[in-house]
C-alpha positions as CSV (number, residue, x, y, z in Angstrom):
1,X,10.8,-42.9,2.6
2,X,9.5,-43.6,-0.9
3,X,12.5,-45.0,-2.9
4,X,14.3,-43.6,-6.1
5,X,12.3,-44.2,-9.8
6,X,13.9,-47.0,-11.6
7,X,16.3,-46.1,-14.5
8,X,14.2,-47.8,-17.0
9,X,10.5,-46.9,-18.4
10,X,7.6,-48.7,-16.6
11,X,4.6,-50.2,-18.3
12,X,2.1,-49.2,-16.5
13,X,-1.4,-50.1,-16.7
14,X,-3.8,-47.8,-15.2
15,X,-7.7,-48.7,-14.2
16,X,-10.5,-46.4,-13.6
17,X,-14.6,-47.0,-14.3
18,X,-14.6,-44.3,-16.1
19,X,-12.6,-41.7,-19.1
20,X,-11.1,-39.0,-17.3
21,X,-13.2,-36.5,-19.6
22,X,-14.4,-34.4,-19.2
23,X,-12.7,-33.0,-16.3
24,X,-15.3,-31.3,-14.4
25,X,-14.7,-33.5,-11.3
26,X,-12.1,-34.1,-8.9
27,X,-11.6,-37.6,-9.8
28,X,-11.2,-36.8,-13.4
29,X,-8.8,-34.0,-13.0
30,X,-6.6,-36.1,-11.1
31,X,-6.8,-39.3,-13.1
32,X,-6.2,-37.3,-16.3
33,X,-3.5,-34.7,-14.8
34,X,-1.4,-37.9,-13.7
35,X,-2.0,-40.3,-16.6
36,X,-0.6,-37.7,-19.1
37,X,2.3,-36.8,-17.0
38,X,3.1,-40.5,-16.2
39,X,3.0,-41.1,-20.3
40,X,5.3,-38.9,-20.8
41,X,8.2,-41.1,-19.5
42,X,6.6,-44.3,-19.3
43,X,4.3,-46.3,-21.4
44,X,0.7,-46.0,-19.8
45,X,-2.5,-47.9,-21.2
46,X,-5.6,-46.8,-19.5
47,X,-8.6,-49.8,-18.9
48,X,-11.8,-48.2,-18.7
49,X,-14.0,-51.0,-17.3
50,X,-17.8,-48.9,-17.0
51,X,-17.5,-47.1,-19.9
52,X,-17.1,-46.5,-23.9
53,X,-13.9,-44.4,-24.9
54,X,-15.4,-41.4,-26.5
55,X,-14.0,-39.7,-29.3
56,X,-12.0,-37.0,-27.8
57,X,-10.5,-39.6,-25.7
58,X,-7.7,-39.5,-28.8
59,X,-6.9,-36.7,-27.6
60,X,-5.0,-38.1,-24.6
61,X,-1.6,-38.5,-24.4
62,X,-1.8,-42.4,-23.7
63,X,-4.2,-44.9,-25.4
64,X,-7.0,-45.7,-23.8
65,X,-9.2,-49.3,-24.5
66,X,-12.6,-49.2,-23.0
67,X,-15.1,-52.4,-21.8
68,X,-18.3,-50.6,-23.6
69,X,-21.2,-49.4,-21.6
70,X,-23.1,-52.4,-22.5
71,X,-20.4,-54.9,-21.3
72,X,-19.7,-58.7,-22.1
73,X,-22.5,-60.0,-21.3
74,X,-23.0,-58.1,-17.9
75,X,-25.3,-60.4,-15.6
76,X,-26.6,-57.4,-13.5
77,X,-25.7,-56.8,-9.9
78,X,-27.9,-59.0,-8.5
79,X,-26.6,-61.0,-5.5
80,X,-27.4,-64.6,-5.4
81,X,-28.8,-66.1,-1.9
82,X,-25.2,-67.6,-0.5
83,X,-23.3,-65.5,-2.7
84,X,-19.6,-65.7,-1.3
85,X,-18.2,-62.6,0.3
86,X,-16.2,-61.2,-2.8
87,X,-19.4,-61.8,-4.9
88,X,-21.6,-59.9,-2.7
89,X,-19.0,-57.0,-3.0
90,X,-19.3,-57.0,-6.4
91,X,-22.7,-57.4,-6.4
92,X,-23.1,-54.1,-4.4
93,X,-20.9,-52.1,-6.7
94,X,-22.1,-53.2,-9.8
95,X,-19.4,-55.3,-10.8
96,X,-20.2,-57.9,-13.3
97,X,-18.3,-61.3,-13.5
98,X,-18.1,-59.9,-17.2
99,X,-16.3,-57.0,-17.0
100,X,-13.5,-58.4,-13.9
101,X,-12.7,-60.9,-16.9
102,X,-12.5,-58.3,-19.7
103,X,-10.5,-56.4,-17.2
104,X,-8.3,-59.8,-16.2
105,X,-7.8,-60.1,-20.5
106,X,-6.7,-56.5,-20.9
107,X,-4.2,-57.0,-18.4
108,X,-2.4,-59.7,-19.2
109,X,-2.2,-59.0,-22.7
110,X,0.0,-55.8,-21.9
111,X,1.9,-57.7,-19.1
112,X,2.5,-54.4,-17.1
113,X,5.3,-53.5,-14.2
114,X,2.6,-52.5,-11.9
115,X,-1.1,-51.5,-12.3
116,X,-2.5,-48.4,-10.7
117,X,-6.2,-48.3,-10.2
118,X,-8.0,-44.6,-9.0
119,X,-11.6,-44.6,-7.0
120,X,-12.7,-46.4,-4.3
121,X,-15.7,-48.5,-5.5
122,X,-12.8,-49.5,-8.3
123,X,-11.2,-51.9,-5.9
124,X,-14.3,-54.2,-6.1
125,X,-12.4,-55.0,-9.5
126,X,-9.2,-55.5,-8.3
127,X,-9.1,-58.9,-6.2
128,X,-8.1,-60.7,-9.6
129,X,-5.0,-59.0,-10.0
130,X,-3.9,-58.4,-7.0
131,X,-1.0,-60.9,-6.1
132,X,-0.3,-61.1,-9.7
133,X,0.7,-57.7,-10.7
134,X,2.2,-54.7,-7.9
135,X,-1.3,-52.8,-7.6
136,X,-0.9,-49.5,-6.4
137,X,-4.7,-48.4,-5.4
138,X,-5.4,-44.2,-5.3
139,X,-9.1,-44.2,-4.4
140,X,-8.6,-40.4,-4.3
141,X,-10.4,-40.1,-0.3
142,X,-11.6,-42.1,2.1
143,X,-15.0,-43.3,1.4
144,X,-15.4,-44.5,4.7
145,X,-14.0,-40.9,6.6
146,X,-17.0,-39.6,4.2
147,X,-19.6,-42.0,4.9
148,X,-19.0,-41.6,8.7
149,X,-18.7,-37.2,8.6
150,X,-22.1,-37.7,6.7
151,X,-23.5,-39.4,9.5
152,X,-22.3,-37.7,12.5
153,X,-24.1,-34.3,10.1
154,X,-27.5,-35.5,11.2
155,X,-27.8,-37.1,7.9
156,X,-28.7,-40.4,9.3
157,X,-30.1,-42.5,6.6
158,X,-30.4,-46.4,6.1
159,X,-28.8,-46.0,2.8
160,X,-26.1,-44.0,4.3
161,X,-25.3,-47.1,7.3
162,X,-25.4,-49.4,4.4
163,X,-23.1,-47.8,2.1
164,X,-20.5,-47.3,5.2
165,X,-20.7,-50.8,6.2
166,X,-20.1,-52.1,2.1
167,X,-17.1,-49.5,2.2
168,X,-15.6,-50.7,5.2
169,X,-15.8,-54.3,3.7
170,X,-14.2,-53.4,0.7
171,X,-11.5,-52.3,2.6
172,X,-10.6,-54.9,4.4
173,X,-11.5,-57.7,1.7
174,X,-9.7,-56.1,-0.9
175,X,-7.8,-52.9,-0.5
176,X,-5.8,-54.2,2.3
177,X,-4.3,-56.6,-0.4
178,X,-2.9,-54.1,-2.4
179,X,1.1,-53.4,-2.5
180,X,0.2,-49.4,-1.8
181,X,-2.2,-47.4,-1.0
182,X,-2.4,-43.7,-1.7
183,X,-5.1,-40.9,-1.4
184,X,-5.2,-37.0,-1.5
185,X,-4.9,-36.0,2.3
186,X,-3.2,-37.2,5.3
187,X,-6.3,-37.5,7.3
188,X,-7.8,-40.1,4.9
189,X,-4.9,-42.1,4.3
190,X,-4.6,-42.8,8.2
191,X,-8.3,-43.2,8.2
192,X,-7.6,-46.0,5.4
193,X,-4.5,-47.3,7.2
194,X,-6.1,-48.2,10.3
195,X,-8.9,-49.9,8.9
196,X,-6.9,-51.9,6.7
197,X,-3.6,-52.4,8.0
198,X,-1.7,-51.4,5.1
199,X,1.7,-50.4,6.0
200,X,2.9,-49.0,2.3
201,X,0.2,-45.8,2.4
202,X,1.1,-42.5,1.2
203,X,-0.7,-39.3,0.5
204,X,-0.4,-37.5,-3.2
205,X,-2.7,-34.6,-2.9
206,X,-4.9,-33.0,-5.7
207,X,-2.5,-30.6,-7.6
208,X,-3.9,-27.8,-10.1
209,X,-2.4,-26.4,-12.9
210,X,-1.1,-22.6,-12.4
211,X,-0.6,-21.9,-16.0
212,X,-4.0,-22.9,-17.1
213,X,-5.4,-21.0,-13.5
214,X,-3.8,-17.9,-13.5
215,X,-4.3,-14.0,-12.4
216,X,-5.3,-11.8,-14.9
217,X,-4.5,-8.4,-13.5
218,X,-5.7,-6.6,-16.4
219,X,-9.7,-7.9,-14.6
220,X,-10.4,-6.0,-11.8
221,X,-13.1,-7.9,-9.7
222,X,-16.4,-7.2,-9.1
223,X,-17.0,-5.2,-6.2
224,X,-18.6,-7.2,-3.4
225,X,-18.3,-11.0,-5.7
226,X,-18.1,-14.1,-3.9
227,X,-17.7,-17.1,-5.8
228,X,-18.5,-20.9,-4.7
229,X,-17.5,-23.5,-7.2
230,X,-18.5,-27.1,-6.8
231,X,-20.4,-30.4,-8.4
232,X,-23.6,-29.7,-6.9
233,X,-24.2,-33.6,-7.7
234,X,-22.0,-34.3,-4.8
235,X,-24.2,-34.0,-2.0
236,X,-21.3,-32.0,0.4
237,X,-21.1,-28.6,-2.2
238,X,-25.0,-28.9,-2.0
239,X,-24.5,-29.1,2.1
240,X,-22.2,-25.8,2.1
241,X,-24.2,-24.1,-0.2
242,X,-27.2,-24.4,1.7
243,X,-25.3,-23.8,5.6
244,X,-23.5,-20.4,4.0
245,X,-27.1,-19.1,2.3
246,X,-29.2,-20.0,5.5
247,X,-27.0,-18.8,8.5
248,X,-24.1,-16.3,6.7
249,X,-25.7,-14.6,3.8
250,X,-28.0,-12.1,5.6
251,X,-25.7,-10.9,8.1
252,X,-23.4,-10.3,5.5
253,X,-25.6,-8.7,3.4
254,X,-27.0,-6.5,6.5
255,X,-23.0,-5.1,6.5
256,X,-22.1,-5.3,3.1
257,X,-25.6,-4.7,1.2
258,X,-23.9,-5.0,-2.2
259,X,-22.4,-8.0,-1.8
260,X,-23.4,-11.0,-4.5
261,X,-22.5,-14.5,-4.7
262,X,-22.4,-16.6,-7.6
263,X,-22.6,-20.5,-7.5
264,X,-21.2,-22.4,-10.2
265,X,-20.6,-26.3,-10.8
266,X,-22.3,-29.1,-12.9
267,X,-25.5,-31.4,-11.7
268,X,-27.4,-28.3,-10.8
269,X,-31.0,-29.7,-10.6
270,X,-33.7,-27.1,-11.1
271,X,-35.1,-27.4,-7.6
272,X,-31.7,-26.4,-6.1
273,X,-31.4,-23.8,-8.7
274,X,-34.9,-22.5,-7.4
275,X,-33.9,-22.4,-3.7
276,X,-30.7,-20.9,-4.5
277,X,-32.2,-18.1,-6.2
278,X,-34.8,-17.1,-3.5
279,X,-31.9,-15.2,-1.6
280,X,-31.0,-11.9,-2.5
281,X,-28.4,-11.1,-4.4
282,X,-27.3,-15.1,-5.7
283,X,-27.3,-16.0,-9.1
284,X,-27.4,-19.9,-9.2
285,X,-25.5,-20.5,-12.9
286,X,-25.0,-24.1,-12.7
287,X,-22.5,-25.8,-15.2
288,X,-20.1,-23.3,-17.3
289,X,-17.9,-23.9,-20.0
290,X,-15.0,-22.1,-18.3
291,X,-15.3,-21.2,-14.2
292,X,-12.2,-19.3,-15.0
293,X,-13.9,-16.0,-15.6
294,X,-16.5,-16.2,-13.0
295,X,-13.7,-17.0,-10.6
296,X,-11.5,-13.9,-11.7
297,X,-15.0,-11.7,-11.4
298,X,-15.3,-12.5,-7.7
299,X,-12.8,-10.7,-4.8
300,X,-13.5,-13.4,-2.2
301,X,-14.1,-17.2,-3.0
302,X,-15.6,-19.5,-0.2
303,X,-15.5,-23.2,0.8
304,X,-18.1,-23.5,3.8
305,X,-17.7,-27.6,3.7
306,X,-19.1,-29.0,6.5
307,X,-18.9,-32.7,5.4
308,X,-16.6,-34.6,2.8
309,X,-13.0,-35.3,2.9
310,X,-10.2,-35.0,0.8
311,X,-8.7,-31.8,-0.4
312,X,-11.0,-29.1,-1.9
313,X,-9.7,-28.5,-5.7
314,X,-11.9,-24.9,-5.6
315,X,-9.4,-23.6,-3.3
316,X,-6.8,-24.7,-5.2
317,X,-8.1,-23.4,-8.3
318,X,-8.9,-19.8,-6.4
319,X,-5.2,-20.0,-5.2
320,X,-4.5,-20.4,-8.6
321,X,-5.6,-17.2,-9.9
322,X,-4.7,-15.2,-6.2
323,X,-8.4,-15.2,-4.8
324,X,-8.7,-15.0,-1.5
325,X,-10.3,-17.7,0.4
326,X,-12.5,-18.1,3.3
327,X,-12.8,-22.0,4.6
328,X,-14.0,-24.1,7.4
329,X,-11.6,-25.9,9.2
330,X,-13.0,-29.0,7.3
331,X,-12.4,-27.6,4.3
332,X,-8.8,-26.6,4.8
333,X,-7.7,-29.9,6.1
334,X,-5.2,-32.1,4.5
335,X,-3.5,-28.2,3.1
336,X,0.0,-27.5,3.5
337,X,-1.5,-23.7,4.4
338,X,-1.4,-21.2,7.2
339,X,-4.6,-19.7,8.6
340,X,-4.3,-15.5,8.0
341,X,-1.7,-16.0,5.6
342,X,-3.2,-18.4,2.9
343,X,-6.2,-18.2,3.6
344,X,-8.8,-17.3,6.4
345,X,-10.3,-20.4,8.7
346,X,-13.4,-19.8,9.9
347,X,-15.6,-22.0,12.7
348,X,-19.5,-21.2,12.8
349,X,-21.5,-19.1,10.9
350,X,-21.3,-15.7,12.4
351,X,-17.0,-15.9,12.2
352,X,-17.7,-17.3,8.2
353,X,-19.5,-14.2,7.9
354,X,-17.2,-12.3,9.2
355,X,-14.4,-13.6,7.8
356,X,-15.8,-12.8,4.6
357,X,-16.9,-9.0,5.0
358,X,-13.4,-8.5,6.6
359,X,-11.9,-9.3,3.5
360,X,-14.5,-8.0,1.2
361,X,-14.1,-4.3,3.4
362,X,-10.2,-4.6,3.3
363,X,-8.7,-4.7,-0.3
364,X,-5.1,-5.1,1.1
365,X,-5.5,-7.7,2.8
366,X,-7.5,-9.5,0.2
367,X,-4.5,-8.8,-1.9
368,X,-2.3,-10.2,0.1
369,X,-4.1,-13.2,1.0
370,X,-4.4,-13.9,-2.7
371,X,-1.1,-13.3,-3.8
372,X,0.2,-15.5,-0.8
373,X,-2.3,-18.7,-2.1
374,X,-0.9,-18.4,-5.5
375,X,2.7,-18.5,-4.6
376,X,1.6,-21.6,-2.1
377,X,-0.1,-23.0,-5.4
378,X,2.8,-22.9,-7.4
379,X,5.5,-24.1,-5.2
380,X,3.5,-26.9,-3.6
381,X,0.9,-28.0,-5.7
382,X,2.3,-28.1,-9.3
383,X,0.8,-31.6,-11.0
384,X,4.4,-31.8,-11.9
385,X,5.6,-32.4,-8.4
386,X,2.4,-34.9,-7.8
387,X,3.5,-36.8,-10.7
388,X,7.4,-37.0,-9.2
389,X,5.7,-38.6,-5.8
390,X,3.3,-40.7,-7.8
391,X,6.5,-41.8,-10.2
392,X,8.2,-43.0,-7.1
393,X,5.4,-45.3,-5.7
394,X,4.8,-47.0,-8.2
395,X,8.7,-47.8,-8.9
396,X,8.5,-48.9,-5.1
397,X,5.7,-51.2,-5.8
398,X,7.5,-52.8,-8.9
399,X,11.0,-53.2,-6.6
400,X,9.3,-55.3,-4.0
């Protein structure tokens, strides 16, 4: 049980590699949704230790002061033969000696209650304050629960075993020694539990803002629309992209000949814009100023996910504005939801298919589907009621 927020304001120092802007990623949207709503009753500074603070970072409702691309000095991330354990993790994460100090500087010179870092190759900074200051650590998902669904994909790569092994590492030299952990799903904080022992874990999950999302009933949808939104630099959007165009999207067309999909999301690179486009019927847009309107265009959103972890901001977002959704189990873990009445759950492509000509073919039930993910939305995944859980960790960390 996560104990009561302290009467009193809490100083609160909160880490990250990079400015939350702009917030086109998950990581960003949840640093920057939770920074602002912690300032508001506490005093937050935000240490941004792999990056300059750009100028719409004023902005921000908290003040941000920013390392500098270029460092102190940065030595590189070369590893030195007999480089000690700690260095060789920093090493591999690009953490220069440099930067941990910078970082070290910063933090004593505001003297916070607690210190709350976000991202998992983050922690690679954290070992020198850890002990000194409560560290509450949100690397958002397990890196580790990724790493290893990546694998078992088929995607077996040398890289890939490397990056798993560095990850588990990480955890147990340095995340385990943090007063709390917390990530977005209860799958990948038990993941994350067991691997580092860590008894004060909780799971905050992604919220989305239902003002900003909203229905617009005055836009009727485009007959036939699906819409997949998703980074396509993150290589499991590129992954469901390519499963739903190669084993759903015929037989779907072959039912519903009109049907059209539009993929949207940033890192688009012009060969998968190429592939994408072959297939009938798909316009491959890339990065938009505002998904908002493509989303409210479509009557049926999707999230085939067949790797990743951590919970899926697009069905949020569609929830958000009363699309219905069709997802793979994968997709819809870690949701408060129920299957037929939040969304539809579909396993294999030929019931993903189907899923989504039923509710293209059925505008009731697409209608009720939608209005059900919006009222979910709203009641469980306001970033108001994130910040309340978030507010109540971190008082915990500061009271023991």
């Amino acid at each position: 049980m996560q104990s009561a927020p302290i009467s009193r304001k809490l100083r609160i120092a909160i880490v990250a590699r990079r400015v939350p802007l702009p917030m086109y990623t998950g990581i960003n949207l949840v640093i920057h949704h939770l920074a602002a709503r912690l300032s508001a009753d506490n005093e937050v500074l935000m240490l941004v230790t792999d990056d300059d603070a750009p100028r719409d970072a004023r902005s921000l409702p908290f003040s941000v002061r920013a390392c500098g691309k270029s460092g102190y000095g940065d030595e590189g991330a070369a590893v030195a033969p007999g480089a000690t354990y700690s260095s060789r993790l920093s090493g591999y994460y690009g953490v220069p000696d440099s930067r941990k100090s910078w970082l070290e500087r910063e933090v004593v010179d505001f003297n916070p209650d607690v210190v709350l870092g976000f991202g998992y190759d983050l922690a690679a900074y954290l070992g020198g304050l850890i002990g000194r200051w409560p560290v509450v650590f949100d690397p958002i998902d397990s890196e580790v629960l990724y790493l290893w669904r990546r694998l078992r994909s088929g995607r077996l790569q040398l890289a890939t075993v490397k990056h798993l092994v560095m990850s588990v590492a990480l955890a147990r030299g340095v995340i385990s020694r943090c007063d709390s952990l917390v990530t977005v799903s209860d799958e990948d904080t038990g993941n994350l539990r067991f691997i580092t022992g860590l008894q004060k874990t909780y799971t905050v999950p992604n919220g989305v803002d239902c003002d900003f999302f909203r229905p617009d009933p005055a836009r009727a949808p485009v007959a036939g629309r699906i819409i997949f939104t998703g980074s396509m630099g993150w290589p499991p959007n590129a992954q469901a992209v390519e499963w739903f165009l190669e084993l759903c999207w015929n037989r779907i067309l072959q039912v519903r000949p009109d049907a059209s999909l539009v993929i949207v999301g940033k890192g688009m690179n012009d060969a998968q814009r190429a592939a994408f486009a072959r297939h009938r019927n798909v316009q491959a847009l890339g990065f938009v100023d505002d998904i908002r309107e493509h989303v409210l265009a479509a009557e049926v959103a999707i999230a085939p996910m067949i790797s990743g972890s951590g919970i899926k901001n697009k069905v949020l977002e569609s929830w958000a504005m009363a699309r219905a959704v069709v997802a793979t189990a994968l997709a819809a873990r870690g949701l408060q939801a129920t299957p037929g009445e939040h969304l539809l759950v579909a396993e294999g492509h030929v019931e993903f298919a189907n899923s989504v000509i039923l509710l293209l073919d059925n505008p009731s039930l697409r209608d009720r589907i939608g209005s059900a993910g919006r009222e979910l939305a709203s009641a469980d995944y306001s970033w108001a009621s994130m910040t309340d859980r978030m507010t109540r960790i971190l008082a915990g960390a500061v009271r023991s």
